[in-house]
C-alpha positions in Angstrom: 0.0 0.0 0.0 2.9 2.3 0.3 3.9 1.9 -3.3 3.7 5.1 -5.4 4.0 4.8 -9.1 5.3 7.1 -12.1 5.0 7.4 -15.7 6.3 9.1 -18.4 5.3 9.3 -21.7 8.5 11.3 -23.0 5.8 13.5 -25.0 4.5 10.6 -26.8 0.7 11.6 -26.7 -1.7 14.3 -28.0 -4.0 16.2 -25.3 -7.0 13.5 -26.2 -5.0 10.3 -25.4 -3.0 11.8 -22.4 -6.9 12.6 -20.9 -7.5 9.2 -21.8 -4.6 7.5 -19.9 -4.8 9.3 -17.1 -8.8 8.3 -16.7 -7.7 4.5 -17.3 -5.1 4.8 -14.7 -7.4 6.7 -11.8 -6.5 5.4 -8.7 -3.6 3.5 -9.5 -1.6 6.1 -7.0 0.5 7.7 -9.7 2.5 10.3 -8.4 2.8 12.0 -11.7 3.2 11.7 -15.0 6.3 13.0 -16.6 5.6 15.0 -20.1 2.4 13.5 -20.9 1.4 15.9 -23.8 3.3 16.1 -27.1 2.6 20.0 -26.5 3.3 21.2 -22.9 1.0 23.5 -23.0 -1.9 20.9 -22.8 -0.4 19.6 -19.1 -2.5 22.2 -17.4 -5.6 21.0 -19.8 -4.3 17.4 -19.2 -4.7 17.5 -14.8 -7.8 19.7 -15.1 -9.3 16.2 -17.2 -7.1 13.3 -14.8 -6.8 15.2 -11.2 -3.0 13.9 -12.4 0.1 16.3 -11.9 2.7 16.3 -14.4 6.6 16.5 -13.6 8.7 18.6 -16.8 11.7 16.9 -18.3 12.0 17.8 -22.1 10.6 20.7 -20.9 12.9 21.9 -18.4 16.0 20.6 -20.5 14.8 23.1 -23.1 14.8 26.0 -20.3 18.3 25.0 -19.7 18.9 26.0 -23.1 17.0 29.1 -23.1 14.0 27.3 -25.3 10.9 28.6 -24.6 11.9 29.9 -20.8 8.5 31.9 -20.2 6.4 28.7 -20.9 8.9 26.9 -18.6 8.3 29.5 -15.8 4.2 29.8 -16.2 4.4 25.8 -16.3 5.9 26.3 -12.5 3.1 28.5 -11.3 0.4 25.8 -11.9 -0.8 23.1 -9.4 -0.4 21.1 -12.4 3.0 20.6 -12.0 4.4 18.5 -9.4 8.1 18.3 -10.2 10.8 19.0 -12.9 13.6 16.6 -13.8 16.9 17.2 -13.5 19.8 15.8 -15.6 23.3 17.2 -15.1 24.8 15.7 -18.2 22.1 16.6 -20.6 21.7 20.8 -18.8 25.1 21.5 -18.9 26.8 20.5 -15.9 26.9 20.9 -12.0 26.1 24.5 -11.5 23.6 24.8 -14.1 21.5 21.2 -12.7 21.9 22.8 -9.2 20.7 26.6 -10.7 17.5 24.3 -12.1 16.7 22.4 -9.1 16.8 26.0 -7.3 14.2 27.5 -9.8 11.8 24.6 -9.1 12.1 24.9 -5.1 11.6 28.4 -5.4 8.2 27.6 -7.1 7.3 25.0 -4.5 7.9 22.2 -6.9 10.2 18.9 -6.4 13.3 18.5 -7.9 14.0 14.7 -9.1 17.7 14.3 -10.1 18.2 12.0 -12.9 21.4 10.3 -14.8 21.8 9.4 -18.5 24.4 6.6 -18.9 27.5 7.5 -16.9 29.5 5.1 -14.5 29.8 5.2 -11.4 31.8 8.8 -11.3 28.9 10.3 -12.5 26.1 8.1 -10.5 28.3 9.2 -7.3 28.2 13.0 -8.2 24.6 13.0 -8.9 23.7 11.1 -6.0 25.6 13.2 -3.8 23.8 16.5 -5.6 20.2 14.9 -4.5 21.5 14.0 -1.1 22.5 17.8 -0.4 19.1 19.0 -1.7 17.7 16.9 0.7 19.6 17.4 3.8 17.9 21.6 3.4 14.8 20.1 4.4 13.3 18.4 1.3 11.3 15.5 1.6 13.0 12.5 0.3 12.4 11.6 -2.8 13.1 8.8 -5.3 15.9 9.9 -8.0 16.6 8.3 -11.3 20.0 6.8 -11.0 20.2 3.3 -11.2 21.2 3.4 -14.8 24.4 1.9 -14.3 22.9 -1.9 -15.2 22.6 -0.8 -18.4 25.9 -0.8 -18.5 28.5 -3.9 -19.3 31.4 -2.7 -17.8 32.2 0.3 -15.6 35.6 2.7 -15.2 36.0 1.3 -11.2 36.6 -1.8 -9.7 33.4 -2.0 -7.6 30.5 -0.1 -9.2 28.1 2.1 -7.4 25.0 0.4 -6.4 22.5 3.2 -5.5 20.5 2.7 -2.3 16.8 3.3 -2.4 15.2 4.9 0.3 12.7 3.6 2.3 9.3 5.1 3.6 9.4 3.8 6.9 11.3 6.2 8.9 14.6 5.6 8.4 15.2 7.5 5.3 18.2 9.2 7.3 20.0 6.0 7.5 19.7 4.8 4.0 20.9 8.7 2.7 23.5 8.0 5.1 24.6 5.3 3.7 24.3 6.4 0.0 27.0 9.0 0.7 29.3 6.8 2.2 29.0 5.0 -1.1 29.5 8.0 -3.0 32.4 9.1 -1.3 34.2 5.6 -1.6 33.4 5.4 -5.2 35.2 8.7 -5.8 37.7 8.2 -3.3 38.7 4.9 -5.8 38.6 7.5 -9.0 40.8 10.0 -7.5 43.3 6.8 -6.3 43.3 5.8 -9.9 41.8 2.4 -9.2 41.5 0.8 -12.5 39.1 -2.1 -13.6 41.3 -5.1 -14.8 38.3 -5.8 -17.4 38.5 -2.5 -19.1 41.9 -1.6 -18.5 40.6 2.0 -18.1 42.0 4.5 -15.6 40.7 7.2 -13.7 44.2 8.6 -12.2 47.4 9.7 -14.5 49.0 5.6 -14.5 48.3 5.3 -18.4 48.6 9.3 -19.0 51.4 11.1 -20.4 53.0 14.4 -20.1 54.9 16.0 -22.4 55.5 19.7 -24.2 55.4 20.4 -27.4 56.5 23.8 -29.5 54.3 25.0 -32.0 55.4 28.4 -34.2 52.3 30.1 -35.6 54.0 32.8 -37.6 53.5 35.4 -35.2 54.6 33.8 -31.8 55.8 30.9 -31.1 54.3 28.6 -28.0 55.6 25.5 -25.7 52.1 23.8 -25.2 51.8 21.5 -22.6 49.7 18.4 -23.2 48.5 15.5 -21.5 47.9 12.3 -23.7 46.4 8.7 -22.9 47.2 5.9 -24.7 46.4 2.2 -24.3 48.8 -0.2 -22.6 50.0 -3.2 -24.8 48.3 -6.2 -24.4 50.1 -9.0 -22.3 51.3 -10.9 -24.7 53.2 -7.5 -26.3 51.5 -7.8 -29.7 49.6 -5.3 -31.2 50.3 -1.3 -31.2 48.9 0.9 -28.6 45.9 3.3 -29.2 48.1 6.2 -29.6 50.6 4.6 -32.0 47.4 3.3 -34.2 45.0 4.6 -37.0 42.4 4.7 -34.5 40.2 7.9 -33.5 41.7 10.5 -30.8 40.2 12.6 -28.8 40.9 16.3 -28.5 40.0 17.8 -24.9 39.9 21.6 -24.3 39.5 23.1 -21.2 37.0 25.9 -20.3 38.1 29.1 -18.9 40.9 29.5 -16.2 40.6 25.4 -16.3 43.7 23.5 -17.6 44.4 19.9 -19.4 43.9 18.5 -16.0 40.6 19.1 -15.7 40.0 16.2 -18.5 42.2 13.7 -16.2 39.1 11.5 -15.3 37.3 11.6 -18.4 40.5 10.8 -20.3 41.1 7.9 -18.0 37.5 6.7 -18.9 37.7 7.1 -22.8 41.3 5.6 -22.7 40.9 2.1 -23.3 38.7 2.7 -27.0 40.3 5.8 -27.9 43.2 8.2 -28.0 42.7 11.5 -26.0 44.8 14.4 -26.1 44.3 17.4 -23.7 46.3 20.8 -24.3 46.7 23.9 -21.5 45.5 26.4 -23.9 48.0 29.7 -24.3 47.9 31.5 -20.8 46.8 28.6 -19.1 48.2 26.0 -16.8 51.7 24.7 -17.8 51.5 26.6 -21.3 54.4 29.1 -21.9 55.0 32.4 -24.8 58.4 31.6 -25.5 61.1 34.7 -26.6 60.6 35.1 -30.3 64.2 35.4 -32.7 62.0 37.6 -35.0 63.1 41.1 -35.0 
């Protein structure tokens, strides 16, 4: 009896079959249903018909790209919304996910965070993003990130296994113990623990450092770069990825950021593909060196 149920139709229905789902599924204790109507317009329409609140996904990824913001905020101001949906890697990032999940509270609606397909670095970062909402005085929640058994192989040694909570009081404990696993999990990134299966690496044991010189015909530069390439196999045949025709990988960092920043996504891309990360002119390890020019 304590069960509570969600849907989500991913925009898959017109106003007329959205009404018509929600009066099939009255009582079946559905929290909400997530983008019910092709047009989101219609959600407002769509709980007026049902009694059924919506939560905004596509909707609010498109806000984080500044598509259709006003409808976004009017959305928020309706009891027809219960919730918005919150993917880090899909709204660009930390800061911005966080900057979301603060617009909905603001409105008095739920924030669910929610992962694509990333290992257990990424599972661990979002997790620990919904625990801190939480511990200001949310109510718990269930968030969308056990999307890692979709996955074959991970980039640690001992994948995260998110814990759900429970609804019978001891919510506290089981958050508690989510973090722990969060921590460890990142703890074994930043110790470059690698996964003998993948022979991926999340610390700088299959990254190289080196400089290079590059004269662009009106200054010359000593670039700094870090580079990842695949470790022979045992038995010494073969090339590595970075002495192969295979694809590679160029990383650039963002502003005030250096090559270093890419350290653990180069360690997870390294066993497919070559990656190359460069401390762009004024930046980390990256020198102006004296011209001969007169």
């Amino acid at each position: 009896d304590s069960m509570v149920l969600r849907a989500d139709a991913n925009r898959a229905w017109g106003h007329e079959a959205a009404r018509a789902f929600g009066q099939a599924v009255a009582g079946a204790r559905l929290e909400y249903v997530e983008e019910p109507c092709s047009d989101p317009s219609d959600i407002p329409m769509f709980f007026v018909a049902t009694g059924l609140q919506s939560a905004l996904d596509e909707t609010a990824d498109e806000y984080a790209r500044g598509v259709d913001s006003d409808r976004f905020l009017e959305l928020l101001s309706f009891p027809a919304v219960a919730a918005i949906v919150v993917k880090p890697a899909v709204v660009g990032g930390i800061e911005a996910a966080e900057e979301l999940a603060r617009t909905a509270m603001l409105s008095g609606k739920g924030a669910v965070y929610s992962s694509a397909f990333e290992s257990s670095v990424g599972l661990a970062i979002i997790s620990s993003m919904a625990l801190a909402m939480e511990a200001c005085g949310r109510v718990p929640t269930a968030h969308g990130v056990a999307t890692a058994g979709w996955l074959a192989e991970d980039v640690v040694a001992t994948p995260l296994t998110p814990t759900p909570q429970s609804s019978d009081g001891d919510a506290r404990e089981h958050a508690a113990l989510s973090a722990a696993a969060c921590a460890d999990t990142l703890r074994a990134a930043a110790d470059s623990e690698i996964d003998t299966a993948t022979g991926s690496s999340l610390g700088t044991g299959a990254i190289s450092q080196y400089s290079h010189v590059v004269d662009s015909g009106t200054a010359r530069y000593r670039f700094s770069v870090l580079d990842s390439r695949l470790p022979l196999p045992a038995d010494g045949n073969g090339l590595s990825v970075g002495d192969s025709d295979g694809p590679t990988v160029v990383l650039l960092h963002g502003f005030l950021g250096c090559s270093e920043d890419w350290e653990a996504v180069m360690g997870a891309l390294g066993s497919t593909v070559r990656c190359l990360a460069v401390d762009l002119p004024g930046h980390g390890c990256t020198a102006v060196l004296p011209s001969d020019r007169s």
